[in-house]
C-alpha positions as CSV (number, residue, x, y, z in Angstrom):
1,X,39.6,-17.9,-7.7
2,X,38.6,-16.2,-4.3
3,X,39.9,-12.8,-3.2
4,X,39.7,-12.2,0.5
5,X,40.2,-8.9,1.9
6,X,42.3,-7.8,4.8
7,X,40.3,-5.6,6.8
8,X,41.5,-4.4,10.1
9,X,38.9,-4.2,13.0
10,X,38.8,-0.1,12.4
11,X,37.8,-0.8,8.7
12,X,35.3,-3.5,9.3
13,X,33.7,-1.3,11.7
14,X,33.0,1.2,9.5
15,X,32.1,-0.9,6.7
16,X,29.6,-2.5,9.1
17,X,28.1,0.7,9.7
18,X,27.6,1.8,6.2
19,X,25.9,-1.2,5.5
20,X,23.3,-0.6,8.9
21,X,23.2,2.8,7.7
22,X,22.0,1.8,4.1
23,X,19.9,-1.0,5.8
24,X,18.4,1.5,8.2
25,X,17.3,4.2,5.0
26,X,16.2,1.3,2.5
27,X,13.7,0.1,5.8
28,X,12.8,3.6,6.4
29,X,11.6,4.3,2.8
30,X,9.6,1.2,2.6
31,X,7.5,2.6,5.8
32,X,6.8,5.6,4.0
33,X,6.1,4.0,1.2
34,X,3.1,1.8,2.6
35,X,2.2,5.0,4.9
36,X,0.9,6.4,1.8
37,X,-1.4,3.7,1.0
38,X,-4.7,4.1,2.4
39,X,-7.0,0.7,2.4
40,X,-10.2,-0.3,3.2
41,X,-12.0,-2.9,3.7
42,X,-15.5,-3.0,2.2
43,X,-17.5,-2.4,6.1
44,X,-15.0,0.4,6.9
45,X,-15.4,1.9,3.4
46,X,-19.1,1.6,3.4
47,X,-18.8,3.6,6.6
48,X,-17.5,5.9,4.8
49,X,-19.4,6.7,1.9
50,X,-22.7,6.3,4.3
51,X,-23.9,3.1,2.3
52,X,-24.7,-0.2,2.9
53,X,-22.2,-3.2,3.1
54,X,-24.0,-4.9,0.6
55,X,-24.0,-2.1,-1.9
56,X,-20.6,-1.4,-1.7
57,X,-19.9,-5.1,-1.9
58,X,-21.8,-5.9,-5.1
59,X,-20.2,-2.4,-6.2
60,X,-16.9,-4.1,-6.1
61,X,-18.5,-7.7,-7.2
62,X,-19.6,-5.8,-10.4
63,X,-16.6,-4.1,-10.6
64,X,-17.5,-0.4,-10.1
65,X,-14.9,0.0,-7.2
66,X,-11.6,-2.0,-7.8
67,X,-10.1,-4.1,-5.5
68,X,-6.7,-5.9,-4.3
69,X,-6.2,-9.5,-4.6
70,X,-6.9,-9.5,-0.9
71,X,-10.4,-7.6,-1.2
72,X,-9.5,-4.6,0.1
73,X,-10.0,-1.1,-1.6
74,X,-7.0,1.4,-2.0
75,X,-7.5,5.3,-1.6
76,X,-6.8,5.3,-5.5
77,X,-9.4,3.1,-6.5
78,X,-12.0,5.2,-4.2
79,X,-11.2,8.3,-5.8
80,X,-11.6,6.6,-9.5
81,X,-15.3,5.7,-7.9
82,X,-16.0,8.9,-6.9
83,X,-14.8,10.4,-10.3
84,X,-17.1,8.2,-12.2
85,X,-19.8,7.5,-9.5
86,X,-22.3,8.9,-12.0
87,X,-21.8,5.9,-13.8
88,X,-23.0,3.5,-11.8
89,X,-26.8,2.5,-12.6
90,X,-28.5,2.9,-8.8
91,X,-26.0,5.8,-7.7
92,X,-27.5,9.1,-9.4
C-alpha cells in the first residue's frame, strides 16, 4: 500500500533544506576525514627519510614499511617504521 504525503510548497522547502543541510555536513566530514590522512608515495617518502628509492622500495617489498593496495605509504605506517626502524637488518 503506498502512502503519499501532502506537503505544501512551505513544507517541502524546508524539508529540502534539511536534507542539503545533512548532505552538506555528511560531505564536510568526509573532507576532514581524508585531510587527516597523510600518503606517500615511495620517491616522495624516500625524500623524506633522505634514502634511496630503491631502499625504501625493497623496504616496502620486504615488508618493513606497509603499504595500501595502491602502493602508497600512510603517515601511520611511517611512524610504525620509525618505531621499529632498528629492526630492519641494513638500517642501524
Amino acid at each position: 500500500m503506498e502512502t503519499k504525503a501532502n506537503l505544501t510548497n512551505d513544507d517541502a522547502r524546508v524539508l529540502e533544506n534539511i536534507v542539503w543541510d545533512a548532505i552538506s555536513k555528511h560531505e564536510a566530514s568526509k573532507q576532514q576525514n581524508n585531510d587527516k590522512i597523510k600518503l606517500y608515495t615511495i620517491n616522495s617518502l624516500a625524500k623524506k627519510l633522505g634514502m634511496a628509492h630503491k631502499t625504501v622500495k625493497t623496504m616496502c617489498e620486504k615488508g618493513f614499511i606497509a603499504t595500501t593496495a595502491s602502493g602508497l605509504i600512510t603517515e601511520a605506517a611511517l611512524n610504525d617504521y620509525l618505531t621499529t626502524k632498528n629492526k630492519v637488518p641494513w638500517r642501524k
